[in-house]
C-alpha positions in Angstrom: -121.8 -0.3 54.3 -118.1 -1.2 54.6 -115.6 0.4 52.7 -113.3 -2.0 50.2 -110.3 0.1 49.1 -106.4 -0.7 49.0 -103.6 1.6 48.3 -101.5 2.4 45.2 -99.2 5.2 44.4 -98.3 5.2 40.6 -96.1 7.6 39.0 -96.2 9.1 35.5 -94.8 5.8 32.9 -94.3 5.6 29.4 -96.0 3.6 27.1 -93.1 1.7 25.8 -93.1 -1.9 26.0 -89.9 -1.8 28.6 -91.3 0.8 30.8 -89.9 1.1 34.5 -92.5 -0.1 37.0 -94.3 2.2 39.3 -93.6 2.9 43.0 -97.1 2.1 43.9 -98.3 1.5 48.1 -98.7 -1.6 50.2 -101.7 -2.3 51.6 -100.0 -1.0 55.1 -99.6 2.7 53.2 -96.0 3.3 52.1 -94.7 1.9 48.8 -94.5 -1.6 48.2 -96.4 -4.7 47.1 -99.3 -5.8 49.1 -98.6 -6.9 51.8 -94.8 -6.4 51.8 -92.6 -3.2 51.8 -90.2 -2.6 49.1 -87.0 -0.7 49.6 -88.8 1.7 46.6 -89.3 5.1 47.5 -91.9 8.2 46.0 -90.3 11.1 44.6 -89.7 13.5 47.5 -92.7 15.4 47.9 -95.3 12.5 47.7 -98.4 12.8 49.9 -100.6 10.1 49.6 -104.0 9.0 51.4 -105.1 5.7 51.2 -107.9 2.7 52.6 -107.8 -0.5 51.9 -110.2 -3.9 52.7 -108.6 -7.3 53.1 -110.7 -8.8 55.8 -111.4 -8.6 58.9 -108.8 -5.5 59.0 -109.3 -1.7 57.0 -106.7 0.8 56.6 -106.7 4.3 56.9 -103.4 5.6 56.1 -101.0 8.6 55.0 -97.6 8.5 53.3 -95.8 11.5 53.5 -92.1 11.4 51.7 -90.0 14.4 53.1 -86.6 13.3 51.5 -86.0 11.3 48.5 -84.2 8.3 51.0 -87.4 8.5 54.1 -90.5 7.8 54.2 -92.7 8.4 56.4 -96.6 6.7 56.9 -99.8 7.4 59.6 -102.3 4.4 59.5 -105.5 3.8 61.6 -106.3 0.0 61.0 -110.2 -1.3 62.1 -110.2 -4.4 63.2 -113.9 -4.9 62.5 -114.7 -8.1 63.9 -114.0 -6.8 67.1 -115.2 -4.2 69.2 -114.0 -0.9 70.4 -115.6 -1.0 74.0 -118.6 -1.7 75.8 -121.8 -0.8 73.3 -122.9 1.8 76.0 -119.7 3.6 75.0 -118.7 2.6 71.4 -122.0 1.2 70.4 -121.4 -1.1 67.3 -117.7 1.0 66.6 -115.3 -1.4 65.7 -111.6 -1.9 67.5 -109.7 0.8 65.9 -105.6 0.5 66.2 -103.2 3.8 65.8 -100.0 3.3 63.9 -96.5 5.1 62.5 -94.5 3.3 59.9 -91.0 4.6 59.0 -88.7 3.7 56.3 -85.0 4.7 54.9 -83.2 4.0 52.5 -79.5 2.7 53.1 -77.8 2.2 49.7 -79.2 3.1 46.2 -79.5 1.0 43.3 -76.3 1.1 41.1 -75.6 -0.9 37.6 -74.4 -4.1 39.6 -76.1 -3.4 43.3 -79.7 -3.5 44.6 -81.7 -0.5 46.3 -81.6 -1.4 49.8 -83.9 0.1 52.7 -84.4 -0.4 56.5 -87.7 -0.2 57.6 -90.1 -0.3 60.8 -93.6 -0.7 61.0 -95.8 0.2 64.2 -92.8 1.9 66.0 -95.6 3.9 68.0 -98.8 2.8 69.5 -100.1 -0.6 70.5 -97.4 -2.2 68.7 -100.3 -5.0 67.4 -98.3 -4.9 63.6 -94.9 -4.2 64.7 -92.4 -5.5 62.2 -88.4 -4.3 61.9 -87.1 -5.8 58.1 -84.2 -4.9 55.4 -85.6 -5.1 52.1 -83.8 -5.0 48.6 -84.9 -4.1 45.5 -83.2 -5.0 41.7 -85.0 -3.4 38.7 -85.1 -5.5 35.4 -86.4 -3.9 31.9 -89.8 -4.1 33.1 -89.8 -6.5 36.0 -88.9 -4.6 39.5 -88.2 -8.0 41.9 -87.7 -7.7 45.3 -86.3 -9.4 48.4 -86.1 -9.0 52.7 -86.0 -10.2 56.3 -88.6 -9.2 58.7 -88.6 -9.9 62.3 -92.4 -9.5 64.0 -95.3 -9.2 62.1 -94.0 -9.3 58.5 -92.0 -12.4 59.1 -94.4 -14.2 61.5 -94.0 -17.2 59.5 -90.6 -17.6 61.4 -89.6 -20.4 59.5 -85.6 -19.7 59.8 -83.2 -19.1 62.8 -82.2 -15.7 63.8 -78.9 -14.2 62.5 -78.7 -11.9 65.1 -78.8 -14.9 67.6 -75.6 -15.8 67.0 -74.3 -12.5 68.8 -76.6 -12.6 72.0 -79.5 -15.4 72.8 -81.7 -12.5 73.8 -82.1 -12.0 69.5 -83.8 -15.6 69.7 -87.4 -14.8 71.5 -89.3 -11.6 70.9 -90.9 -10.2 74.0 -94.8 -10.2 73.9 -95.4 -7.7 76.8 -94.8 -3.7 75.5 -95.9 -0.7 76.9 -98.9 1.2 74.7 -97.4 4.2 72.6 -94.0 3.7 73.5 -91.3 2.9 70.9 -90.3 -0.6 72.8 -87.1 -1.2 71.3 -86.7 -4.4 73.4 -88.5 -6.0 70.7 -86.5 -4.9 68.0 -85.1 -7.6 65.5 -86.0 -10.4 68.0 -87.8 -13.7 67.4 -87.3 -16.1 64.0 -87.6 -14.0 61.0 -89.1 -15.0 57.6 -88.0 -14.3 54.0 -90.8 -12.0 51.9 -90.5 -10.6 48.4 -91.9 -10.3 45.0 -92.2 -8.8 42.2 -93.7 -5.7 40.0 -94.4 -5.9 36.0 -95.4 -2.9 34.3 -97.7 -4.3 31.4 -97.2 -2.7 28.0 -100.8 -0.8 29.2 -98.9 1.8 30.8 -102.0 2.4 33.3 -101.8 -1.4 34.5 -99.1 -3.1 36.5 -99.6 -6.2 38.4 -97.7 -7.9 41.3 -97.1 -11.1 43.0 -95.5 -11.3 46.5 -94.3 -14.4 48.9 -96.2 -13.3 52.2 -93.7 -14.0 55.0 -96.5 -14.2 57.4 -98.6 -17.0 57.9 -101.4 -15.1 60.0 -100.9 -18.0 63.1 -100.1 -15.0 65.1 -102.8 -12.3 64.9 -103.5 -9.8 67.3 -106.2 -10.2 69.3 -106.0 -14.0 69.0 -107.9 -13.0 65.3 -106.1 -15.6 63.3 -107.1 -16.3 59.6 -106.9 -19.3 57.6 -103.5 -19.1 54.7 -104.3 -21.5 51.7 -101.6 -20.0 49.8 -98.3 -17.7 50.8 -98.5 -15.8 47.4 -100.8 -12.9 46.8 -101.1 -11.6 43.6 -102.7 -7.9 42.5 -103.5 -5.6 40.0 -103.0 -1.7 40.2 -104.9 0.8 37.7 -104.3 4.5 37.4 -107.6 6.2 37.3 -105.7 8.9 36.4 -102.9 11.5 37.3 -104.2 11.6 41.3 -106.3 8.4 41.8 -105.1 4.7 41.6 -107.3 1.1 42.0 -106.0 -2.1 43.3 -107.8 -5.5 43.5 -106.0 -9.0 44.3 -106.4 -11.8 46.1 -104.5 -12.4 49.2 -103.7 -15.5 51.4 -105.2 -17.3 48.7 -108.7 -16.8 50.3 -109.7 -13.6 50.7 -110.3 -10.3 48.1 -108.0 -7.1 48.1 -110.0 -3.6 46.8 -108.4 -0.4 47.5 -108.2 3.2 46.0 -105.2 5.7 46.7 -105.2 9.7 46.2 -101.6 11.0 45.8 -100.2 14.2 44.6 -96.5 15.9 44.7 -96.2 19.2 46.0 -93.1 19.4 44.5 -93.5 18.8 41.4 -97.5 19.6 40.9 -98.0 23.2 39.3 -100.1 25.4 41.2 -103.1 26.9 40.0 -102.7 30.1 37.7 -103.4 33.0 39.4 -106.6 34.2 37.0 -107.9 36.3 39.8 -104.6 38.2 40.6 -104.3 41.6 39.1 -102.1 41.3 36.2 -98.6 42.9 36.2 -98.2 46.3 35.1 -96.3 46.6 31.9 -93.4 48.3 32.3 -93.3 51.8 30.2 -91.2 52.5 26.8 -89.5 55.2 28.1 -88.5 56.7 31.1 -90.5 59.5 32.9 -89.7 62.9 33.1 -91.8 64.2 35.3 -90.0 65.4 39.1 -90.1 63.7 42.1 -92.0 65.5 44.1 -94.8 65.8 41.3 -95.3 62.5 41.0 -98.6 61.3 42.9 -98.0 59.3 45.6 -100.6 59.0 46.5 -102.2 57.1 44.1 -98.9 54.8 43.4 -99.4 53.9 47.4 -102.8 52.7 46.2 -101.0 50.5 43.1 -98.6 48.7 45.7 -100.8 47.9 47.6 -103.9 46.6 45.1 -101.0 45.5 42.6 -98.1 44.6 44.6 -99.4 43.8 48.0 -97.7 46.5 50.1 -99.5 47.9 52.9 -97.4 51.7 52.3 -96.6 53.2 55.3 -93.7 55.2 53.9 -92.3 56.3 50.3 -88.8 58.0 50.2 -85.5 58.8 48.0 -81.9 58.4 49.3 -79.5 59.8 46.4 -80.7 57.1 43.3 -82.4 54.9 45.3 -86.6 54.9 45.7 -87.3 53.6 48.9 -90.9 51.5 49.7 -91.4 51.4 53.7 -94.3 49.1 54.2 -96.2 45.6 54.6 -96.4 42.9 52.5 -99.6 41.4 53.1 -100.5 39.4 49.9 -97.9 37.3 47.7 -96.4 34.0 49.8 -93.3 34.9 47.5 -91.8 37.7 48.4 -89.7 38.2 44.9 -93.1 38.3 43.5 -93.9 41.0 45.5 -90.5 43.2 45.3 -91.1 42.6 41.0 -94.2 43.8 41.0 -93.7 46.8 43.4 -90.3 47.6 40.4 -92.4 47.5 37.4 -94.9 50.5 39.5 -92.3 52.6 40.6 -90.5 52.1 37.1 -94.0 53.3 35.9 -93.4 56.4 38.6 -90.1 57.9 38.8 -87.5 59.4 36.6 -84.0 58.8 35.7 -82.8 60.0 38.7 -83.5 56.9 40.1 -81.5 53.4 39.6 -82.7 51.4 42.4 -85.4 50.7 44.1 -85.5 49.3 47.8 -88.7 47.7 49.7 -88.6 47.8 53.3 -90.5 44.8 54.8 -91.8 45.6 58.1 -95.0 43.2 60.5 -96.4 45.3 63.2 -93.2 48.6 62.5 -90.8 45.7 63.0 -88.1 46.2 60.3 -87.1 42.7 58.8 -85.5 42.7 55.4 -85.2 44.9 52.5 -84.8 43.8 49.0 -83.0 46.2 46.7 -83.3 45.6 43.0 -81.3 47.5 40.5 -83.4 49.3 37.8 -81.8 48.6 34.6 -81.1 44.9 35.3 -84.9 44.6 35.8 -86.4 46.0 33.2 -83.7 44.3 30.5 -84.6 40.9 32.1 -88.4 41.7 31.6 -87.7 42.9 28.1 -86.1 39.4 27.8 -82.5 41.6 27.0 -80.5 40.4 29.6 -80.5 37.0 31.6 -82.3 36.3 35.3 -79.3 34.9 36.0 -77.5 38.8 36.2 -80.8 40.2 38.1 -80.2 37.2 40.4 -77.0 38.4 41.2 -77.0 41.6 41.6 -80.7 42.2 43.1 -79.9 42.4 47.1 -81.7 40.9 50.4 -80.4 42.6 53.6 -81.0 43.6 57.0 -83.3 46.5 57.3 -81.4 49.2 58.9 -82.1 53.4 59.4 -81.4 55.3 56.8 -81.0 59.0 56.0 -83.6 59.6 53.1 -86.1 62.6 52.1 -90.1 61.5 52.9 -91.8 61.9 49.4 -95.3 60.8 51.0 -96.4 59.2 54.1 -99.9 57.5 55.1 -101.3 56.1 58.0 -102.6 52.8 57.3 -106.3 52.2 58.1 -106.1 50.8 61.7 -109.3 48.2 61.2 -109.1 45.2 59.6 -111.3 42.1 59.3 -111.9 38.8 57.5 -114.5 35.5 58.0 -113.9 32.0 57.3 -115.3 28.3 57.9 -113.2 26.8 60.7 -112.8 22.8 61.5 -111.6 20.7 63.9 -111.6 17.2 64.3 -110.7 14.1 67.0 -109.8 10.4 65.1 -109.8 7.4 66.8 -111.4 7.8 69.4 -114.0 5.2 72.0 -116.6 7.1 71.1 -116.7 7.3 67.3 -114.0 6.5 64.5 -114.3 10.9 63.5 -115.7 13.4 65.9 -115.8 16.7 64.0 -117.0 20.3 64.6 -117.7 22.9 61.5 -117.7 26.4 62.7 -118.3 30.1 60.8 -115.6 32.9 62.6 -115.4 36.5 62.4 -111.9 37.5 63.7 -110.5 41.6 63.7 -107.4 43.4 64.3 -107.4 47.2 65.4 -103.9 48.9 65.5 -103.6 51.9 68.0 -100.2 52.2 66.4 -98.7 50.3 63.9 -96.5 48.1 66.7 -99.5 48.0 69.4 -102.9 45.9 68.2 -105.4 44.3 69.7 -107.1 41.2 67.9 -109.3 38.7 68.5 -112.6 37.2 66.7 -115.8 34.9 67.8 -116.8 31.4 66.2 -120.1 30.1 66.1 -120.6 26.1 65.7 -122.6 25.4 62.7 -122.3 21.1 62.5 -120.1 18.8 64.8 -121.1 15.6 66.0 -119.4 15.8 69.6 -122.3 14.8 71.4 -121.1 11.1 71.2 -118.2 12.5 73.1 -118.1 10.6 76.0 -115.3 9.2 77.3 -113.4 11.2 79.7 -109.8 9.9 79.9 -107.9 9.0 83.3 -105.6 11.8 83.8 -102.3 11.2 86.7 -101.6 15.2 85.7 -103.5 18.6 85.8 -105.9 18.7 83.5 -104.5 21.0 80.7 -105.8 19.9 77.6 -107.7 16.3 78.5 -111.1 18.5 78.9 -111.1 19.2 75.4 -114.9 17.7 75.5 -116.2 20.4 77.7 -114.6 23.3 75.4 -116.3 21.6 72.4 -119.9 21.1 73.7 -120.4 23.9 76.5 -121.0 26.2 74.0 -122.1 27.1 70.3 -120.9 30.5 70.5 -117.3 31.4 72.1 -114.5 33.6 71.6 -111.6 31.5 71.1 -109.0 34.6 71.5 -109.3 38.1 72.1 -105.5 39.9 73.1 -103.6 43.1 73.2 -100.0 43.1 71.4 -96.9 45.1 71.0 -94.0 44.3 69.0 -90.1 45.9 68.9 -87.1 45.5 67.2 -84.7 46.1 70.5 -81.6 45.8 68.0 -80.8 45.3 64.5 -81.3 41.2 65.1 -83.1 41.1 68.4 -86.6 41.0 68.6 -89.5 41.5 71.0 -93.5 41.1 71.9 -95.3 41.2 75.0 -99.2 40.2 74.6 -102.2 39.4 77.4 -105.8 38.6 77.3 -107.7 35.7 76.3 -104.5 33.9 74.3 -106.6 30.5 73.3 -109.6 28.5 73.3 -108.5 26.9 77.1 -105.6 29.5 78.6 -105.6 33.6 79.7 -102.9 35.5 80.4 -99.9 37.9 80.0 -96.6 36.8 78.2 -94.1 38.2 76.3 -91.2 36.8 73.7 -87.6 37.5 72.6 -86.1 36.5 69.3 -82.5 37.1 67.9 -82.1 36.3 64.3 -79.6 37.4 62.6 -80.2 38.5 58.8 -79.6 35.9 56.5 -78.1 32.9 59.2 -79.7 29.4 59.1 -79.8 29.8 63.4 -82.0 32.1 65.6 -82.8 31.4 69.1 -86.1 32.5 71.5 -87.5 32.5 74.8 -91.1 33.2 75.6 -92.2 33.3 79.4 -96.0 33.3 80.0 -98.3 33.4 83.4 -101.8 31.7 82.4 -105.2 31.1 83.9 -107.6 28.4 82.7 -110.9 29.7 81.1 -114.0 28.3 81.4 -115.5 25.6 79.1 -117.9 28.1 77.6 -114.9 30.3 76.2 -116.8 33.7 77.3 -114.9 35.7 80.0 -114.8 33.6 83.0 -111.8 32.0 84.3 -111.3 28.6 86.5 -109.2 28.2 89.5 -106.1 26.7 87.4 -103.1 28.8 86.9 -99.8 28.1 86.4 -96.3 29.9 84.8 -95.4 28.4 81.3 -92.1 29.0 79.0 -89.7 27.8 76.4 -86.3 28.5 75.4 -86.5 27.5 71.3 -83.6 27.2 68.9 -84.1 27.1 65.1 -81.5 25.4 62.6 -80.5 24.0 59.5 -80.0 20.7 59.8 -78.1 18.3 56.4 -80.4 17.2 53.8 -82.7 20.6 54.0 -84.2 19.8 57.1 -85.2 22.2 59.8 -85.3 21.5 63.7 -86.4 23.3 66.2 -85.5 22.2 69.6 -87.9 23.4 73.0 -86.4 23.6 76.5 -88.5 24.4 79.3 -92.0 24.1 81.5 -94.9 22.9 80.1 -98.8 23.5 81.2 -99.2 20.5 83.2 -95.8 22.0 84.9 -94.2 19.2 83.7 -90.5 19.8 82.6 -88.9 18.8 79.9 -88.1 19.2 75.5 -89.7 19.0 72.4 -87.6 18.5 69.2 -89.7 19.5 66.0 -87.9 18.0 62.3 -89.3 19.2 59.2 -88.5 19.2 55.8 -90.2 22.5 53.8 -89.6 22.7 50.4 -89.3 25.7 47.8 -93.1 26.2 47.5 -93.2 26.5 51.2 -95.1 22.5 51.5 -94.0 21.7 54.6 -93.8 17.8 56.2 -93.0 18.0 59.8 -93.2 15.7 63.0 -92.5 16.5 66.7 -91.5 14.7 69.6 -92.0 15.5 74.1 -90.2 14.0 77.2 -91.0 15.9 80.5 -90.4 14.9 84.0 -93.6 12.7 83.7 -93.7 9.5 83.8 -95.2 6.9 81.9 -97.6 6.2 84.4 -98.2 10.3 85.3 -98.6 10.7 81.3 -100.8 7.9 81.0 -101.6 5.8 77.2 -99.3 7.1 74.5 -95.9 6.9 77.5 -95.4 10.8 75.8 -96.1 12.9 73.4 -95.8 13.0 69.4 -97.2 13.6 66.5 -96.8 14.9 62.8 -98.1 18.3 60.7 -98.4 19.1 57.2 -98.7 22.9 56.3 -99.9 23.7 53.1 -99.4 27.4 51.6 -103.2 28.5 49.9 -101.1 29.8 47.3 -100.4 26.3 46.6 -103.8 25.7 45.6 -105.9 28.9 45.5 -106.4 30.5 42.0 -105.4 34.1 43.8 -102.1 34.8 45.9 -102.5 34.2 49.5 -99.8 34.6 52.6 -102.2 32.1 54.6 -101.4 28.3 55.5 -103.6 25.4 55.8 -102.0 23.8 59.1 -102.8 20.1 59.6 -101.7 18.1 62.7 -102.5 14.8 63.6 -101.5 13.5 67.0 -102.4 9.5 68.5 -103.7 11.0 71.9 -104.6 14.2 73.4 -102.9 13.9 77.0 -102.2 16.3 79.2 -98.2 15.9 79.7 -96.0 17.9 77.4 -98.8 20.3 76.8 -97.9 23.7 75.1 -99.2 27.0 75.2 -101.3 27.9 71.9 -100.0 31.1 70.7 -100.9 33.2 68.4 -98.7 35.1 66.9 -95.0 33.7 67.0 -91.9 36.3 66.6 -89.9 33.2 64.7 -92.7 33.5 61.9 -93.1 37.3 61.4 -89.4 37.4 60.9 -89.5 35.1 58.1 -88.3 37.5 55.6 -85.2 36.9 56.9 -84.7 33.9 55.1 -82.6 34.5 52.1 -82.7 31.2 50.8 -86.6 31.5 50.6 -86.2 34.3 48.3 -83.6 33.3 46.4 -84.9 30.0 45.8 -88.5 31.3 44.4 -86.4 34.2 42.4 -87.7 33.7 39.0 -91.6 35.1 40.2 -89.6 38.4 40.3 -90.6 38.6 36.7 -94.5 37.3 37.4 
């Protein structure tokens, strides 16, 4: 059965007669018309899956929109009217085409002016759709028209002379030959351009809008010499909001040929996340203060409360002069002020008058990160709705974690055993051999802490469904083969131990950290390593190295080892970069021992939704790296709090990349100094402040 779906993303309208038209998606994924771009963007935020059928092509994309002004969009397009490969290896699949689309938006619609956006479609892969264009958009009552220039496969009507060709003849003719994966900016805003546009209409049905566009291709020029007959340059469509996180399109395009798509969206910034009905609720907080001494109180059993109520692991409860101090682990709340509120309202439940402040000492594996001091009065007013957040806000204090000389009111030793199960999956798309190759796994994994900075951790994972065995195709490799034998780690084996590792961690000094670590690190490497970090409390900078000696293992992930071995390392440096985006920037050797960088851009917002993409050059060539000229791809990570009725500190990680190759290859690890020191981020706690009072 083939699948008939298009894309729309609509956002919430009025039901006025004059309400603004949606930002809804292009059949390509990203918004726009059908089978144009518009220089519209989604809120920033916007995540939004979508397939589309407008024959002989279906499209498989994602829109991801980190910043208000970019947009980002992943598409896999079949081609089915022409094959993947010979049948013995693709059997009936049909030719499948990788794609990244990017958008920006250069000025933004004023009184007099028009939205305007710069866009590129197919910058990475086979380059089949590539298309460069400017686009401008004019909103009117309920009419949103638009108007652009696209060079490639958007304009391939070509009916006008290039602009740019006035500057340099090279503009005039757009170079067929490109190299597979690579950007190929030789091509870029060559050849005769056409003119496309439309326009939107928001009915007075607020979930209907419809559209009509002036296609600026004439479909003369298809790839793979698949050229379809155009009786008419204007499509026309109709978009439908199923509801808040589902939208239906149908139209007619090239005047021939029917449009049926379906889109699900949703806004992890402004989407609410579940309440938390399986969370403890929050103590009250008590009428009066206690009376009772210090060192009468029962520890003991307000360890147990932090840790059920607040999610502190207790290692350590002491008093300095008027301050209570909480040495311990959080290990439950993604927000931290959530976590130092709750911890207030049971020590305010605890301890007398003597005491005005209470302090929580973060620590992961005895490494001291931050402590959060929140002043007792200013709490409980705020609570009792007597005073404003604002004033907690201000005077409640994030800050290194540094020795103190305090009196031990009660001390534990935290049980040394811990354990937990899951469902684990991993998936290959695109491939020769079938469109989704997928393994479902169950995993047990443990942690056993000799002391609270040593541990050793580690777990087993037993294949329940996959459907590898059409996992054929073994890829050419010019390099050691790091990662290309991913088919042999799949299949070998339906039981395997994917890590199993000894660890210590340090503070060395009051912003320097350290970890050394050895055993079985991954599904594919063993070996010893260790890692440095120096953050400083509360900068937007830190910088790392980690220096690692690995061994291949053997496909059946049990305790053998192969004959490959090499030395692997990275000198990392973390920033803030303008418009709330983070970088991270890699120097160093790879596991193919190529050489070379990696810069990672994200954008992460308050709720910790985080949109990232990454990019590798090493010392190998095109030709030594093979299909995809280097590496790249993009990652979503998802808290569970996000969407979990219970609090969670555990991440749904999501990467897509076109190719596994073997250049640019990085070292798995499994535990990363950079992310136990997170509490170290003031701005994360500051921006999340108000769950102080949840």
């Amino acid at each position: 059965m083939k699948l008939r779906f298009a894309a729309a993303v609509l956002l919430p309208c009025s039901l006025a007669t004059h309400a603004e038209p949606r930002y809804t998606q292009n059949d390509f994924g990203g918004v726009g018309l059908l089978q144009t771009p518009t220089a519209r963007m989604a809120p920033a935020g916007e995540l939004s899956l979508n397939a589309n059928r407008t024959e002989p092509y279906s499209r498989y994309s994602l829109s991801l929109q980190p910043l208000d002004w970019l947009e980002g969009t992943f598409r896999y397009t079949s081609i089915t009217n022409r094959m993947y490969g010979s049948e013995a290896l693709s059997g009936t699949q049909s030719y499948k085409d990788k794609a990244i689309d990017v958008k920006a938006r250069l000025w933004q619609e004023s009184h007099w002016l028009p939205e305007v956006a710069l866009g590129f479609r197919d910058i990475g892969g086979t380059g089949l759709f590539s298309s460069e264009y400017f686009v401008a958009n004019k909103r009117y009552k309920n009419l949103d028209f638009s108007l652009g220039i696209a060079w490639g496969y958007i304009g391939n009507r070509g009916d006008m002379d290039n602009p740019l060709g006035y500057l340099d003849d090279s503009f005039d003719t757009r170079p067929t030959d490109t190299s597979v994966g690579d950007v190929n900016t030789n091509t870029y805003f060559r050849g005769s351009p056409a003119l496309f546009g439309g326009v939107v209409y928001q009915t007075p049905w607020a979930p209907l809008s419809l559209k009509i566009e002036f296609d600026g291709n004439d479909y003369k020029h298809e790839p793979q010499n698949n050229n379809q007959v155009q009786d008419s340059p204007i499509n026309i469509g109709a978009v439908y909001k199923l509801n808040e996180n589902i939208d239906l399109t149908a139209g007619w395009e090239r005047g021939n040929t029917a449009l049926f798509g379906i889109t699900l969206h949703t806004n992890f910034v402004s989407r609410k996340a579940p309440a938390k009905t399986y969370d403890p609720p929050a103590q009250p907080l008590p009428t009066s203060t206690p009376t009772v001494g210090l060192d009468q109180v029962d520890w003991a059993e307000v360890s147990k409360q932090l840790e059920s109520n607040a999610g502190y692991k207790v290692e350590r409860i002491a008093q300095r002069d008027s301050e209570l101090m909480v040495y311990g682990e959080q290990s439950k709340y993604f927000y931290s002020a959530k976590g130092a509120g709750r911890a207030s309202r049971i020590l305010d439940n605890s301890a007398n008058d003597e005491i005005q402040w209470f302090t929580m000492v973060n620590k992961r594996y005895d490494m001291p990160v931050e402590e959060t001091s929140v002043p007792r009065s200013t709490f409980r007013n705020v609570v009792n709705n007597e005073q404003d957040l604002v004033d907690l806000h201000r005077t409640t204090e994030v800050n290194r974690a540094t020795a103190h000389y305090d009196k031990t009111l009660y001390q534990q030793k935290p049980d040394p055993f811990t354990y937990g199960f899951g469902l684990g999956y991993q998936q290959n798309l695109g491939g020769p051999d079938g469109f989704l190759l997928y393994q479902i796994s169950a995993y047990a994994e443990g942690q056993y802490r000799f002391t609270p900075s040593t541990w050793a951790s580690g777990g087993i994972s037993a294949n329940l469904l996959n459907n590898y065995d059409k996992f054929k195709y073994d890829t050419a490799s010019n390099l050691p083969r790091v990662r290309t034998d991913l088919r042999q780690y799949v299949t070998t084996s339906d039981v395997t131990m994917p890590a199993l590792q000894l660890n210590k961690a340090k503070r060395l000094d009051q912003d320097l950290y350290g970890m050394v670590y050895g055993g079985y690190l991954e599904s594919m490497y063993a070996g010893v390593g260790g890692e440095l970090l120096y953050r400083p409390m509360g900068e937007r900078w830190s910088v790392g190295a980690d220096l690692n000696y690995v061994r291949q293992r053997d496909f059946d992930q049990g305790f053998g080892l192969r004959d490959y071995r090499t030395v692997t390392g990275h000198i990392t440096s973390y920033t803030k970069l303008p418009f709330d985006l983070d970088a991270a920037v890699s120097v160093g050797r790879y596991l193919a021992r190529d050489w070379g960088t990696t810069i990672d851009i994200s954008r992460e917002f308050t709720n910790g939704v985080k949109f990232g993409g990454w990019v590798t050059r090493t010392t190998a060539s095109k030709e030594e790296y093979g299909e995809g000229s280097f590496d790249k791809g993009i990652y979503i990570s998802i808290p569970f709090d996000e969407m979990m009725s219970v609090s969670t500190m555990s991440r749904a990680n999501i990467a897509w990349a076109p190719l596994t190759r073997d250049g640019g290859a990085m070292l798995h690890r499994q535990y990363s100094l950079h992310t136990m020191t997170d509490g170290r981020n003031r701005d994360a706690f500051y921006e999340n402040f108000e769950k102080i009072t949840e």
